[in-house]
ROKEPA-818642 format. One record per residue (C-alpha): x, y, z. Coordinates in Angstrom, 3 decimals, padded with zeros to 6 digits. Each point is the difference from the previous one (the first is absolute). Example, Ala and Ser with C-alpha at 12.3 -4.5 7.8 and 13.67 -1.06 7.14 Angstrom:
! ROKEPA-818642
+----------+----------+----------+
|        x |        y |        z |
+----------+----------+----------+
|  012.300 | -004.500 |  007.800 |
|  001.370 |  003.440 | -000.660 |
+----------+----------+----------+
***
This chain:
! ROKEPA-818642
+----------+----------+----------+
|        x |        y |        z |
+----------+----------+----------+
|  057.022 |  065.294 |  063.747 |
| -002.549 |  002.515 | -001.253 |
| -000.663 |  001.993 |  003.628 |
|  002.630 |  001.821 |  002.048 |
|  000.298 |  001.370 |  003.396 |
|  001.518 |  003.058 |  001.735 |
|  003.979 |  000.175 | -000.014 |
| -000.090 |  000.361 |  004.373 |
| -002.072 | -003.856 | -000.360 |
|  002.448 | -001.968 | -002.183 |
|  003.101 |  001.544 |  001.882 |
| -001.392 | -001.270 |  003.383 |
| -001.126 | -003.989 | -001.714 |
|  004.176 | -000.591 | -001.649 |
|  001.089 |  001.571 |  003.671 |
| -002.530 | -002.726 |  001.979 |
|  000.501 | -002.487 | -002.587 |
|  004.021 |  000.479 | -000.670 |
|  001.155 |  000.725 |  003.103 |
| -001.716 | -002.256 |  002.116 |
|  000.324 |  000.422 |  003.793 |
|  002.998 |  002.797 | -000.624 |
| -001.418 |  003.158 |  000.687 |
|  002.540 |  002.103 | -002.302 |
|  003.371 | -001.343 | -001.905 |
|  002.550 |  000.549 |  002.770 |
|  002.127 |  003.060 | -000.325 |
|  003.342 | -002.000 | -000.691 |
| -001.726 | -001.283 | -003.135 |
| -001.126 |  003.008 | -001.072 |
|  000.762 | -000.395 | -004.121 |
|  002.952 |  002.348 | -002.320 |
| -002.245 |  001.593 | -002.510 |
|  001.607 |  000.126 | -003.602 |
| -000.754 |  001.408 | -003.485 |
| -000.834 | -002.947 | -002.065 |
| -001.454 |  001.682 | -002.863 |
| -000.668 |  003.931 | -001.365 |
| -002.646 |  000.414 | -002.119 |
| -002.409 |  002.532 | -001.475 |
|  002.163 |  002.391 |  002.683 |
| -000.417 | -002.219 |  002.919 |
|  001.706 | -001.987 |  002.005 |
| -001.082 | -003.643 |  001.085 |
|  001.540 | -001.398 |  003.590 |
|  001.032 | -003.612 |  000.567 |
| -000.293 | -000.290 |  003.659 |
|  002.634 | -002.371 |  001.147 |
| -000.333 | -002.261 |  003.170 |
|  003.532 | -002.034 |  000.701 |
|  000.159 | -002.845 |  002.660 |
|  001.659 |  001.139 |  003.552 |
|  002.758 | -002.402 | -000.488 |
|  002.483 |  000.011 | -003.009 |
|  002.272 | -002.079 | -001.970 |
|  002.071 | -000.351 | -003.201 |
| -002.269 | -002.320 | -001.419 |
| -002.644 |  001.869 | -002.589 |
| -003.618 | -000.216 |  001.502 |
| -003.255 | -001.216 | -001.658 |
| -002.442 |  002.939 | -000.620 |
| -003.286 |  000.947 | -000.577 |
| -001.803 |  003.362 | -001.547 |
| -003.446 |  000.998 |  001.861 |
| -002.665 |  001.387 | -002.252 |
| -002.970 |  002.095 |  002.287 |
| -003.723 | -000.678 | -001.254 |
| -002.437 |  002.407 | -000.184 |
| -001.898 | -000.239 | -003.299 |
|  002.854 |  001.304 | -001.631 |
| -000.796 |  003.630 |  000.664 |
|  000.235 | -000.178 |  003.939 |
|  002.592 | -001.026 |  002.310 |
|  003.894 |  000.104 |  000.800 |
|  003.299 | -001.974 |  000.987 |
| -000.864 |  000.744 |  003.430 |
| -002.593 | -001.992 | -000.073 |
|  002.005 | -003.124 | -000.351 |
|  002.614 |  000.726 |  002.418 |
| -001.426 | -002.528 |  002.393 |
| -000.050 | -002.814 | -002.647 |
|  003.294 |  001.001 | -000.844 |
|  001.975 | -000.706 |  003.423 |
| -001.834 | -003.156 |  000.162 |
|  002.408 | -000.774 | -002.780 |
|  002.658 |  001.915 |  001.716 |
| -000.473 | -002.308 |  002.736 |
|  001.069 | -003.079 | -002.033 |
|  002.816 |  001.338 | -001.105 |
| -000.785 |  001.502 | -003.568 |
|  000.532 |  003.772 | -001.545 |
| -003.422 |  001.224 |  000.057 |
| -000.849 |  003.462 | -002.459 |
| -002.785 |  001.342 |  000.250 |
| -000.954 |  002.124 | -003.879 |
| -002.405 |  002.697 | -000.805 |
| -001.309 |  000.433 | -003.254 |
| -002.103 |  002.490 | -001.790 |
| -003.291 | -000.027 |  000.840 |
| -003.183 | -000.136 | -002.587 |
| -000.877 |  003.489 |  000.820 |
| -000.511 |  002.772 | -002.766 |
|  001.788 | -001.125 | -003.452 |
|  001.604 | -003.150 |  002.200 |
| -001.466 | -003.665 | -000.567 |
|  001.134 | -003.448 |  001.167 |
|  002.294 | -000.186 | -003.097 |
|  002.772 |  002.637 |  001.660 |
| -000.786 | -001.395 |  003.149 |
|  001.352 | -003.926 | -001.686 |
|  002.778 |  002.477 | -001.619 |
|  001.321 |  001.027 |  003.784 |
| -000.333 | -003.259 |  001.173 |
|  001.978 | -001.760 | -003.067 |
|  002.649 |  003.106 |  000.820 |
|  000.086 | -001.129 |  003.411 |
|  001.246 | -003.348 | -000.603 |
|  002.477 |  001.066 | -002.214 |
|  001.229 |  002.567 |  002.262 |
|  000.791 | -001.989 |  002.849 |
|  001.661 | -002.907 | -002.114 |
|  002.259 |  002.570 | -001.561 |
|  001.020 |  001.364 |  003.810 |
|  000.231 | -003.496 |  001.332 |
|  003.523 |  000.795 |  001.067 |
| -001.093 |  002.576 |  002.003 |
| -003.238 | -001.285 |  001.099 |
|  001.973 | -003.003 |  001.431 |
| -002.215 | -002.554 | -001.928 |
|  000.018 | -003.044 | -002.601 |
| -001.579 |  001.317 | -003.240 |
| -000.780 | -003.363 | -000.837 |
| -002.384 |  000.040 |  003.325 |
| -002.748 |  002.880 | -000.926 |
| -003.415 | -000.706 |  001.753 |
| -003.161 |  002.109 | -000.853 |
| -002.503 |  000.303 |  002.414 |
| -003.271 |  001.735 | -001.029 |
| -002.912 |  001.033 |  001.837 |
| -003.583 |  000.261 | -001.906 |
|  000.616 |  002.371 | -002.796 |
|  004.292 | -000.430 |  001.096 |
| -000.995 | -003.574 | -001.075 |
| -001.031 |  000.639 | -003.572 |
|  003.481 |  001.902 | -000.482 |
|  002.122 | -002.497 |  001.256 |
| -002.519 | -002.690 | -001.851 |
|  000.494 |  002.395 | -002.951 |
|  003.571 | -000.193 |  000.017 |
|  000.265 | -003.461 | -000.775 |
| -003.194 | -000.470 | -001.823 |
| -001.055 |  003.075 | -002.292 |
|  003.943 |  000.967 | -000.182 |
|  001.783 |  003.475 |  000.826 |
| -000.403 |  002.574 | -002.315 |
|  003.914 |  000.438 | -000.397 |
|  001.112 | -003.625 |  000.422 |
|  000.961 | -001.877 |  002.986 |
| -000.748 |  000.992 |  003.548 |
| -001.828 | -003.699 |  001.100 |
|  000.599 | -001.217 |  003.595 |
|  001.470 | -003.780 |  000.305 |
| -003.123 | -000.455 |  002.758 |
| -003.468 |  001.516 |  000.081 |
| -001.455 | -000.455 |  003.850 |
| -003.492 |  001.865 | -000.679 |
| -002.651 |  001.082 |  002.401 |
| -003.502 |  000.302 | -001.098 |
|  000.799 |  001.398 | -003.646 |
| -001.457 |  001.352 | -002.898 |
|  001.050 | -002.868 | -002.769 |
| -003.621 | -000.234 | -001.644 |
| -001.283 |  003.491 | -001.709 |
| -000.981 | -000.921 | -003.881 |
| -003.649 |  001.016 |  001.871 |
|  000.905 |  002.136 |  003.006 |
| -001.383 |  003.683 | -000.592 |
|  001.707 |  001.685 |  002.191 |
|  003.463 | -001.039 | -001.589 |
| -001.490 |  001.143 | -003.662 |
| -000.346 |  003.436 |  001.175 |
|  003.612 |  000.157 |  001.780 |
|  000.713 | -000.918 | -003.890 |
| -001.506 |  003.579 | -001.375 |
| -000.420 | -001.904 | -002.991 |
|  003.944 | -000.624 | -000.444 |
| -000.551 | -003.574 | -000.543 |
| -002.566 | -003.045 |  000.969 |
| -000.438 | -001.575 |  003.401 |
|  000.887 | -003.160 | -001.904 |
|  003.201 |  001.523 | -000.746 |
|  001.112 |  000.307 |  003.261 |
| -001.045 | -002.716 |  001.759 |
|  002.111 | -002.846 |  001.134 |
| -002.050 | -002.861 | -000.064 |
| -000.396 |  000.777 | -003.903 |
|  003.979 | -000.074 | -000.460 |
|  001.608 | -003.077 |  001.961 |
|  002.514 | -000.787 | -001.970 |
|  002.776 | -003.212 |  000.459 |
|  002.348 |  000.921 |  002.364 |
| -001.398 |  002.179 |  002.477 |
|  002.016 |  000.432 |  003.772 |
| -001.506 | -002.707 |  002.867 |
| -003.068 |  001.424 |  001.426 |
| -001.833 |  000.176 |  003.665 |
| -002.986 |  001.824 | -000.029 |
| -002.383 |  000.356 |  003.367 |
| -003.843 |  000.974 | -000.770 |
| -003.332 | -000.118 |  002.443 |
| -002.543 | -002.483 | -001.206 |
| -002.699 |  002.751 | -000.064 |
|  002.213 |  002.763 | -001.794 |
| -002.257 |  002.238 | -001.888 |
|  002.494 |  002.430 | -001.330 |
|  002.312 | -002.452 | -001.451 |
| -002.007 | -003.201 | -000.216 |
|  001.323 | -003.231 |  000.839 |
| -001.180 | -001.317 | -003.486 |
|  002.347 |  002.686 | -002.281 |
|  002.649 | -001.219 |  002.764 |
| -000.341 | -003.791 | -000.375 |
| -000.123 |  000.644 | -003.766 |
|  003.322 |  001.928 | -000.152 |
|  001.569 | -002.779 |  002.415 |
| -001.054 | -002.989 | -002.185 |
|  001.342 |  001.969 | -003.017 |
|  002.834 |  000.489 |  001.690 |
|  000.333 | -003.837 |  000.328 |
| -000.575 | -001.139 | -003.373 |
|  002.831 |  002.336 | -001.191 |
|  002.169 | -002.043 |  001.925 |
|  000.532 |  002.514 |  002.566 |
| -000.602 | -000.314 |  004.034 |
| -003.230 |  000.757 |  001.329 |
| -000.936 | -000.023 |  003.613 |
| -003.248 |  000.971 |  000.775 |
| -001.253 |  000.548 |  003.965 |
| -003.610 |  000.454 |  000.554 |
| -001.343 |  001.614 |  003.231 |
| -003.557 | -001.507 |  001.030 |
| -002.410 |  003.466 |  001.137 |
|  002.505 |  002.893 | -000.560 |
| -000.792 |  002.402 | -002.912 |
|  002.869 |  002.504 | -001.530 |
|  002.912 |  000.414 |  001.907 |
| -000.948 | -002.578 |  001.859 |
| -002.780 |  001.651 |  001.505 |
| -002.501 | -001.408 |  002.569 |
| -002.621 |  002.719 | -000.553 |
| -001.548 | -001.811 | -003.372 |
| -002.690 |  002.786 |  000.060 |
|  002.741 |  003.144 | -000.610 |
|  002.920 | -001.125 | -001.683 |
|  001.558 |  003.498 | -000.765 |
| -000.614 |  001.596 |  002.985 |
| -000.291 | -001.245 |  003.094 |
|  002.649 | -002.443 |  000.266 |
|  000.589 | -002.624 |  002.301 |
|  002.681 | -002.707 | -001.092 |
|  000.201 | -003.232 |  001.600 |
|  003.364 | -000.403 |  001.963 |
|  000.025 | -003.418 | -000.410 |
| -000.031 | -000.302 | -004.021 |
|  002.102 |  003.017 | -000.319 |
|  002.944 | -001.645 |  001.852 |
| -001.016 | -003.407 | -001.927 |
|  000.118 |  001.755 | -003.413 |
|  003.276 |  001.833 |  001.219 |
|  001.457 | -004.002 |  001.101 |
| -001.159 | -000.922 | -003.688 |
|  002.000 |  002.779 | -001.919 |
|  003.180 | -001.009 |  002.203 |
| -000.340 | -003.883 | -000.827 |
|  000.365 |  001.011 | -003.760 |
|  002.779 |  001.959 |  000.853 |
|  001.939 | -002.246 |  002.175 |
| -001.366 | -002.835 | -002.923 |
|  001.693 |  002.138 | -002.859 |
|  003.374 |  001.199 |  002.273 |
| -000.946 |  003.923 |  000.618 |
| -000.216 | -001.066 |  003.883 |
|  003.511 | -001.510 |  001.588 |
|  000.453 | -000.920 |  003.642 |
|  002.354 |  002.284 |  001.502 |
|  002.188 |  000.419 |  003.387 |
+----------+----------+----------+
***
């Protein structure tokens, strides 16, 4: 991940490529934003999605994390992924975190994110959800923070998601340039990247890539997976055959000009509900 693109680009590729054939999230799902976290005198929003229908029974959830190269992008931007998990019938919240602008590097960024997780287990009561059922999703650079979670470890303990469902990510930067300037020099690549910290007894994992990813390679991907799998953790790995980042049909501009495949987007969507449904985040309901 050593280029990036305009902001305007990446918003439009997580609308095509999260929301599918929706043209906006419907105005009855619009999200509750809430105050997750102040810090250095702001205040980061959880934006939170709940199904249409309610019950007394505590919901599954899942935290969204935006790409972007962590110094571009918002929640907003996975609104669209998030009611697809609305529409199964989990609490979707979508995070921001500070972005590696200025003094700001990936490190506060996996800070927010660890905070996030913590947050909404501790207002589980109100959230209406199981703390026990946590899912990150992670987008790109979103993908090395939840990876980072459960791999490098949260700077103030805890915060690790019982499922990772990840989406083209960033879990392979010992080498990547781009990510050692993010650092300013605050610590190694190395240090921060996941596939250099599996450890025994990370959460299940789904993870959707394009064969011909050139920002996050499939190789750093595969390598993370199997790593995954000889700490005795689950690994799925699914492979998309001639889409690049994102999913991506234009191989030739994979930060830009964006055109995700429908068909392997819903197939990688179908792949992080199977390990849901598989590990009891996903219940059939009237």
């Amino acid at each position: 991940m050593n280029r990036r693109s305009n902001g305007a680009a990446l918003f439009v590729m997580f609308v095509l490529f999260s929301a599918g054939c929706r043209t906006a999230v419907p105005a009855s799902t619009d999200p509750t934003a809430m105050t997750y976290r102040e810090v250095d005198g702001r205040k980061l929003q959880a934006h939170v999605f709940q199904p249409a229908s309610h019950d007394r029974r505590p919901r599954s959830a899942v935290i969204l994390v935006h790409g972007g190269g962590w110094s571009e992008g918002s929640p907003e931007w996975t609104f669209g992924a998030a009611q697809r998990f609305v529409d199964v019938g989990m609490v979707a919240i979508a995070v921001e975190y500070r972005l590696s602008q200025g003094t700001v590097t990936p490190i506060e960024a996996l800070s927010d994110v660890c905070a996030a997780f913590r947050w909404v287990r501790t207002q589980s009561s109100q959230l209406g959800i199981d703390p026990r059922r946590v899912a990150g999703y992670g987008i790109s650079a979103g993908g090395h923070l939840v990876a980072s979670t459960a791999t490098v470890g949260c700077p103030d303990g805890g915060g690790t998601p019982d499922v990772m469902l990840l989406l083209s990510p960033a879990v392979d930067l010992a080498r990547d340039a781009w990510f050692g300037r993010k650092l300013q020099e605050r610590a190694t690549p190395e240090a921060y990247s996941p596939v250099d910290h599996v450890r025994a007894g990370a959460p299940p994992t789904n993870i959707v890539i394009g064969a011909e990813d050139t920002l996050t390679p499939l190789a750093g991907t595969k390598r993370f997976c199997d790593r995954l799998r000889e700490a005795g953790s689950e690994c799925h790995l699914n492979v998309f055959d001639g889409v690049g980042h994102l999913l991506t049909r234009n191989l030739a501009n994979q930060e830009s000009d964006f055109d995700p495949d429908p068909a392997a987007r819903d197939a990688g969507y179908a792949s992080h509900f199977r390990l849901l449904k598989q590990v009891g985040f996903l219940e059939t309901r009237p």
